[in-house]
N, C-alpha and C positions, 0 to 999 in steps of 0.2 A: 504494500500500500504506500503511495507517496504522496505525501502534498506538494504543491507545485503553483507558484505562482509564477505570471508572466508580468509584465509591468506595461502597461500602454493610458495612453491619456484618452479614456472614452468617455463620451455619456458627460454629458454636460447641458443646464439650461433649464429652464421649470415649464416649458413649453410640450404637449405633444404636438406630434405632426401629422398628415396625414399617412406616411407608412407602408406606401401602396408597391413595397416590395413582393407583392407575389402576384404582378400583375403582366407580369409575361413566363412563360411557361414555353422548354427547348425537351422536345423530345423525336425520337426516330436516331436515324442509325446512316450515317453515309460514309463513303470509302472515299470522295472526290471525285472530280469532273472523269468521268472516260470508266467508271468503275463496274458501272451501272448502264444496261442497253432496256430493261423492263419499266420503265418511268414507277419502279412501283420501293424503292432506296432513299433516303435522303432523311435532311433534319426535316422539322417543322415547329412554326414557332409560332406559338398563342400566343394570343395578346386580347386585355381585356380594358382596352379603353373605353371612359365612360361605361363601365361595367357591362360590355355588349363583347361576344365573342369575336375574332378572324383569324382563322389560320391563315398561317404565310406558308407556302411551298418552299425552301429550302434549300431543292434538291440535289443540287450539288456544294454547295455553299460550307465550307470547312470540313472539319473531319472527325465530327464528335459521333461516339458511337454509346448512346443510351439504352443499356441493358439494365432492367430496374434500377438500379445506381439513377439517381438523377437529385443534381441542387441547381438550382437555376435563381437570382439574385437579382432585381433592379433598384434602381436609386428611389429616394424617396417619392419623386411625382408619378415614379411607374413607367422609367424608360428602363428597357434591357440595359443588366451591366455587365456579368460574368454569367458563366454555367461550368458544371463539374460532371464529368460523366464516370468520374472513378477510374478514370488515367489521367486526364490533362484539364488544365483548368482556363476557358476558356473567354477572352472580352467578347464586347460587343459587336465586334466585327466577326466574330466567329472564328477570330485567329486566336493560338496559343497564347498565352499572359505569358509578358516577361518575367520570369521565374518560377511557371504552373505546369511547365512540361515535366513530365514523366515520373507523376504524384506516384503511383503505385509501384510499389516493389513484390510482383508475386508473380509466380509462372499462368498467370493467367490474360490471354491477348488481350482480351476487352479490360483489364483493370480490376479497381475492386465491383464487384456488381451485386453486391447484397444492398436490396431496397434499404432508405433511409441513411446512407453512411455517411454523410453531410449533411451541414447547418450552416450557415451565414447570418452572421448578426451585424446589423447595422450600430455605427455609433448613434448616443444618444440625441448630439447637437452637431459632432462633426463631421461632414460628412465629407473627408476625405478620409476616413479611415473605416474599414469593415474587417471584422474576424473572422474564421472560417476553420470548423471544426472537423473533423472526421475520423474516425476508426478506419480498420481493414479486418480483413479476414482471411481467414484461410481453411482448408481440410484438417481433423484433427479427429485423435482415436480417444473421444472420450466415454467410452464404452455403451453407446449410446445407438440405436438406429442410423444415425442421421449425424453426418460426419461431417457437419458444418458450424463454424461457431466463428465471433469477431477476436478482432486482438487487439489492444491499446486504442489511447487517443490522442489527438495530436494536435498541438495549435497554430494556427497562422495567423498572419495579417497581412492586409491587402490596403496601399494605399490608391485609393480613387481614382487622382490629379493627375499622377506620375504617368507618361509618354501618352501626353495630350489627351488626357482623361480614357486611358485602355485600358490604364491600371497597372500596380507592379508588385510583385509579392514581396514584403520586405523582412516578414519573417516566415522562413518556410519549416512546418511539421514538427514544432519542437514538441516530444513526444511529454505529454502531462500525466499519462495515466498505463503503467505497464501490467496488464491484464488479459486472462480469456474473458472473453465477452459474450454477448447475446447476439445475432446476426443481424448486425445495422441497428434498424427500432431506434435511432439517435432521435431527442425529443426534448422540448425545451418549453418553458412556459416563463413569463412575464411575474421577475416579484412583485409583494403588493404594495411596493413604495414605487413602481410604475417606474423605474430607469434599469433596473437590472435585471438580469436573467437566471432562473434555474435549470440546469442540465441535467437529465435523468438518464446513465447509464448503465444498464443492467447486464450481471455477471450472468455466464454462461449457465447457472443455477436457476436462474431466472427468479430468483425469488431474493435477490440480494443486490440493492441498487447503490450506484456512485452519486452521491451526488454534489456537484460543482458550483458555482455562483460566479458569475462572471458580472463584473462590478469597478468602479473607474482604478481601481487599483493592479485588475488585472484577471486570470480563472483561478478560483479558488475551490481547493477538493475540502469540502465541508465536511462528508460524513460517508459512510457506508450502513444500509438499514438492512435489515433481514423483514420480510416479512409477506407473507402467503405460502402454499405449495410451491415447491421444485413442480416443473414441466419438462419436458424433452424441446430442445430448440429446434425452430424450423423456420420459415421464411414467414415474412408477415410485418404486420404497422406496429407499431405504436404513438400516441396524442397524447394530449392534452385537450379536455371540451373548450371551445371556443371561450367559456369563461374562467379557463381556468381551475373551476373546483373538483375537475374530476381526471385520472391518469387511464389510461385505456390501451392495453396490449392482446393482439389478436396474433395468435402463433399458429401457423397450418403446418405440420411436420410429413403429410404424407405416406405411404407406405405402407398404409392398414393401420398406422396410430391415428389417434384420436385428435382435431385439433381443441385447442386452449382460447378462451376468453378472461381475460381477468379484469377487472375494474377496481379501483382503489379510489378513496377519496383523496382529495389535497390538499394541502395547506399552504399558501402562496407565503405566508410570513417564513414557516422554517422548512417549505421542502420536502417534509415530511409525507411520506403513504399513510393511510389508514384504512379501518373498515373494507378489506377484501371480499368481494366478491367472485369466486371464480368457476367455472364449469367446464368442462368437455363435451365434444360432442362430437358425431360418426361425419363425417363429408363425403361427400361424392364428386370427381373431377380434381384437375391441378388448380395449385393455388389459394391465397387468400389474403382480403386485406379489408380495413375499415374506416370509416368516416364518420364524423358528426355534423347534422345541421347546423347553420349558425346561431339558430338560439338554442344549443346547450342541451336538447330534449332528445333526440329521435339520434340512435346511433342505427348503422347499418354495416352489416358483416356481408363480405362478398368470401361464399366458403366455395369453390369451383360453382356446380352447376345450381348453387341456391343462394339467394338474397334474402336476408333476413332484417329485421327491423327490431330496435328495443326502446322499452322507454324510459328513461334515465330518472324521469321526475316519477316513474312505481314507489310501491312500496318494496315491493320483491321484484329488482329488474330482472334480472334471469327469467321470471315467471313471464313475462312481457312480450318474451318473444314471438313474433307472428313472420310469418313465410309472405314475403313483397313480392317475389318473382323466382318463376324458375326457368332455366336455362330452355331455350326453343330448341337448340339443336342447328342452327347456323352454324356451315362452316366457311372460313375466307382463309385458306390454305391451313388453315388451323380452327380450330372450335374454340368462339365469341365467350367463353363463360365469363363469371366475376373473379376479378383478380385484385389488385392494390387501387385504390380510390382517393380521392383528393377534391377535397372541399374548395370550389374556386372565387374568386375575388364576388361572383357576379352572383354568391349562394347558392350555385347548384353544385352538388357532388358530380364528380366523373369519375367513372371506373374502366378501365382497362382490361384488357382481355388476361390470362397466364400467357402464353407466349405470344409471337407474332401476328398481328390482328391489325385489320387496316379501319378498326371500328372503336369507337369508346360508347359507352352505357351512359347513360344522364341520367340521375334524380332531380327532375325541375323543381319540388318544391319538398325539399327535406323538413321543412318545419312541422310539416302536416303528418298526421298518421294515416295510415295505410287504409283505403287506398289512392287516398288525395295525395299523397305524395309525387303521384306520377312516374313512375319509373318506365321509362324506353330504353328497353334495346337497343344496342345502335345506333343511338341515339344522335350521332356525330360519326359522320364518316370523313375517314384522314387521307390525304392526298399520300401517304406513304405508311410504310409498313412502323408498326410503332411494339418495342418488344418488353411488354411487360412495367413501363414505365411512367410514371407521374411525379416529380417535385417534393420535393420534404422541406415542406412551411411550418415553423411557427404561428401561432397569431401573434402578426407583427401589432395590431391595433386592438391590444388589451390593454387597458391603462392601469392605475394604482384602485388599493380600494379604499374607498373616500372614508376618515373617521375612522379606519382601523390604527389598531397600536403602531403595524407599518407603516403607517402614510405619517413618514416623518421629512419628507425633500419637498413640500411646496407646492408638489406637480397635483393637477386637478384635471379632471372626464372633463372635459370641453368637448362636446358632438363636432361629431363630421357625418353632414349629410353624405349618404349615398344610396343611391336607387338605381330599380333598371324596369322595364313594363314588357307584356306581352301584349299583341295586339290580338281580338279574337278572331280566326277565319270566317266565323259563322256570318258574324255580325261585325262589319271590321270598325264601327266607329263606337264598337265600348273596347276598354284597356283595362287590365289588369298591371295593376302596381304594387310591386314590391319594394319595402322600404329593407335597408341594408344598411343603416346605420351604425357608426361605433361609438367607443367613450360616454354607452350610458346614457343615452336623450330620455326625456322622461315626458317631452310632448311630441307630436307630431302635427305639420299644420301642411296641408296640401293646397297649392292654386294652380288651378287648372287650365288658367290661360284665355277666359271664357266666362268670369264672373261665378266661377263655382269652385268649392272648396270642400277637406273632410280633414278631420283629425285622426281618421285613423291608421293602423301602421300596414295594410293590405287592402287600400281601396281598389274598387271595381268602378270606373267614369266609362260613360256614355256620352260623347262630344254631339255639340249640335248637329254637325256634318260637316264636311271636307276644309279643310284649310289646315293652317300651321298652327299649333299650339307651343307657346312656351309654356311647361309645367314648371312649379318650383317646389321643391322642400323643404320647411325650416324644420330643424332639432335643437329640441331645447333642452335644458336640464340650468339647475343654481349656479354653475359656473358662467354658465354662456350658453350661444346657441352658433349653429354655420347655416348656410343656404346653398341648396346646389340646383341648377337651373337647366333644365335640356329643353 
């Protein structure tokens, strides 16, 4: 066990910001121009401006190859900065970062490729500087089925500015934590003085977490906790709920084992797990991975060929469970099942196939229970083959909690409006709106552009008929209120 600090000048300012670091998304797999004769190779790259989806085609465009491995980073208004595929660490240009080549040391071509093996934390106030965390992995005989487990962790820093804002690594992988680990599952959550971060890394025991604090001083190894069942490791997520009070690990081992859900409560002051809840259960198909809606309620497990849904605000979550979707039986070189999932900027969930799939799954409205949630198949078809890969976010826009014994730096939930609408085919001049606000608004005031208004946080408007509407949003809460206008 070591402790280990690094020393960096982060985090600074009693402001939050908007934070819209997870507002471009790099996934797929290219070899470079000439590599590829089938148009069906290449990156692609989400982006969710103004909370509205577009993929961008790619496809010949650098040389990242995203095998579940995937950290993808923008600046704070929500332009692309870097991406990590778990070999080389890449700007915005989609060329290597000066200092990012040849991150993994393992006889493996694609890199490290166990989901979640990166994180990216933005500074608090500075923003030429960002951190950048990750493990590896490797084969290991631990008498165990399934001969997969991570190893250590390691810290960087990336400054911004450096060759004309590309970026440059200035300190590369100085190893903080020498350990067997759990397979990626790297996870992080917002302390609740709202400028600092906790890191939750879990030994290959799975029932025995590191956990770190990363704080303007530097990464600090806080503690090691014991606590729930040992499981058998296998591939699979782990979160944080969007508010924070809940830890969440989904382990699919395969093979004829059984997979693992566990749920822990948490304490954003010290870090701490509590109250386990855990279960096993039979799956069918490869793969597995999970998601939470953005208000905190409605988790979903993608275990191969079933979707399942839980409610977080039960008495007895486990008991909760109810069956959202099962697999059709689509195959696009491979079979469409649910695989690792990722809650996006604009509140829907995307899920991913287990291996190569030129299709993602959609949950439009995860707040809701089933079967208003709406879950589509296929939801999103991909100009390129994408293998098993989605992003590993924090919630960048979790703030402090107000009045707690933590909230001792100043910093206050000031809202930031964000919304996005559907328009209905049936009837195309009523809209559905979704509010996606953060930092805790505690009103909601809608104009509609038209001398009509609602306070609520999912209205349904019916426009007079054809023309341009500016809609607006205000959120409010005791601190303050923003406004955002489309």
């Amino acid at each position: 066990m070591r402790y280990y600090i690094v020393c960096l000048l982060l985090f600074s300012g009693p402001l939050l910001h908007a934070q819209l670091h997870d507002y471009n998304w790099m996934m797929g797999y290219s070899g470079g121009e000439g590599t590829d004769t089938t148009n069906e190779f290449g990156l692609m790259w989400w982006r969710f401006e103004d909370e509205s989806l577009q993929i961008l085609d790619h496809q010949h465009e650098g040389q990242a190859y995203f095998w579940e491995n995937n950290t993808t980073f923008s600046d704070s208004t929500g332009h692309l900065f870097c991406y990590y595929d778990g070999k080389d660490l890449y700007n915005k240009d989609h060329m290597k970062m000066d200092g990012g080549m040849d991150w993994h040391e393992s006889p493996y071509g694609t890199g490290w490729i166990a989901p979640q093996n990166g994180l990216i934390f933005p500074s608090f106030h500075e923003d030429s500087l960002i951190v950048f965390i990750n493990s590896q992995h490797y084969s290991y005989d631990l008498g165990t089925f399934n001969q997969i487990a991570g190893q250590d962790l390691f810290f960087s820093k990336i400054n911004t500015i450096e060759n004309n804002g590309l970026g440059e690594v200035v300190v590369r992988k100085e190893k903080v934590l020498l350990d067997t680990l759990d397979y990626g599952k790297l996870s992080a959550c917002r302390h609740a003085n709202g400028r600092d971060w906790w890191i939750i890394v879990a030994r290959y025991t799975f029932n025995e977490f590191h956990r770190f604090l990363l704080t303007p001083v530097g990464l600090e190894w806080v503690g090691a906790q014991e606590i729930g069942d040992q499981i058998m490791i296998g591939v699979g997520q782990a979160f944080f709920t969007p508010d924070g009070d809940k830890h969440i690990r989904y382990n699919s081992v395969g093979g004829g084992e059984q997979d693992n859900l566990s749920i822990f409560d948490f304490d954003r002051c010290t870090g701490l797990l509590s109250n386990p809840r855990q279960e096993a259960f039979e799956k069918v198909g490869f793969g597995g991975g999970a998601a939470v809606g953005a208000g905190s309620r409605y988790l979903y497990i993608g275990s191969g060929i079933h979707l399942y849904q839980y409610d977080l605000w039960a008495a007895d979550i486990l008991s909760s469970r109810v069956l959202v979707a099962e697999y059709d039986g689509f195959v696009d070189f491979n079979p469409t099942t649910f695989y690792l999932s990722q809650r996006g900027p604009d509140g829907k969930i995307y899920i991913c196939g287990g291996v190569s799939t030129r299709y993602m799954h959609v949950i439009h409205n995860p707040d809701a229970p089933c079967p208003d949630c709406r879950i589509e198949q296929r939801g999103v078809a991909l100009p390129n083959f994408n293998v098993g890969s989605v992003p590993n976010y924090p919630n960048y826009r979790l703030g402090p909690i107000d009045g707690s014994p933590c909230d001792t730096l100043g910093i206050d939930n000031i809202p930031l409006s964000r919304w996005r609408y559907e328009q209905d085919t049936l009837t195309p001049f009523t809209v559905q709106f979704y509010d996606l606000s953060d930092y805790e608004p505690a009103t909601w005031s809608w104009d509609f552009g038209e001398g009509s208004s609602s306070m609520d946080t999912l209205p349904a408007h019916t426009f007079p008929g054809p023309g341009t509407y500016e809609v607006c949003l205000t959120v409010s809460n005791a601190n303050g209120s923003d406004t955002k206008c489309k």
